[in-house]
C-alpha positions, -999 to 999 in steps of 0.1 A, spaced: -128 334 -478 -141 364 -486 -173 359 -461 -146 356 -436 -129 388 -446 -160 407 -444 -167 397 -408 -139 408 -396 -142 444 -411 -179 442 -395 -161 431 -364 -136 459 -366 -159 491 -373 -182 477 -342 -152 482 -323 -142 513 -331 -180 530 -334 -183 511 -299 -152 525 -284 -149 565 -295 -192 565 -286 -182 552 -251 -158 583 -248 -183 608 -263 -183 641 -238 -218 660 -228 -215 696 -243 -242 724 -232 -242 760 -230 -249 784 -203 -269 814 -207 -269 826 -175 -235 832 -163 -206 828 -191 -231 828 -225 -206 802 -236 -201 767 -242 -189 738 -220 -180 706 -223 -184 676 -195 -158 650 -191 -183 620 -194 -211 614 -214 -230 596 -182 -232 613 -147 -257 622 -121 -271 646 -94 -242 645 -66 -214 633 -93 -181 661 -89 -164 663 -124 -147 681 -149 -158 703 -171 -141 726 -201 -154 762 -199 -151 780 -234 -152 813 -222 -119 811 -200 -105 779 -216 -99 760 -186 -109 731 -168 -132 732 -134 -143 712 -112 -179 714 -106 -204 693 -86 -237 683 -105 -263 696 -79 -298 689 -97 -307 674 -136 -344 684 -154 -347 665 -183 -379 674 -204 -390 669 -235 -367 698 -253 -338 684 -233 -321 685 -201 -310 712 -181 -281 708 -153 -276 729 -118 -239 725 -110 -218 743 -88 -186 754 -106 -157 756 -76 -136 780 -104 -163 809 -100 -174 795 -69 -211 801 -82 -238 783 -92 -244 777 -127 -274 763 -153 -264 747 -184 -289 735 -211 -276 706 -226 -272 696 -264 -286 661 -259 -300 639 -234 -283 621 -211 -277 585 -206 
């Protein structure tokens, strides 16, 4: 019995680890334009994706199309184009990505 109750705790925290990592968001910070932080909505995207993204520095959302992605050994840096500023913007992300 209590073998049985112990597999389904197992089986309930690999759920939920499982489920909130699959909704984990990309944050980075750009230097260039804003010297603030952002966060992506997604933690997987790619060069021609259009998403959202939370902007620190005016606390809003944009819209933003991912133009190019340098990943390195340090990390990776993202080109988008932010349609809010209508410029284009570098961000230096916290982690890798997918």
């Amino acid at each position: 019995f209590l073998s049985k109750r112990i597999q389904k705790y197992e089986l309930i925290f690999i759920f939920v680890f499982l489920s909130t990592s699959s909704y984990a968001n990309t944050e980075g910070y750009d230097w260039y334009l804003t010297s603030s932080w952002v966060e992506f909505d997604g933690y997987c995207f790619s060069e021609g994706d259009n998403i959202y993204m939370y902007d620190w520095s005016t606390s809003n959302y944009h819209i933003v199309d991912i133009e190019d992605i340098a990943c390195y050994s340090s990390g990776c840096e993202i080109e988008i184009y932010d349609y809010t500023f209508s410029s284009y913007r570098y961000i230096e992300l916290e982690e890798d990505l997918c």
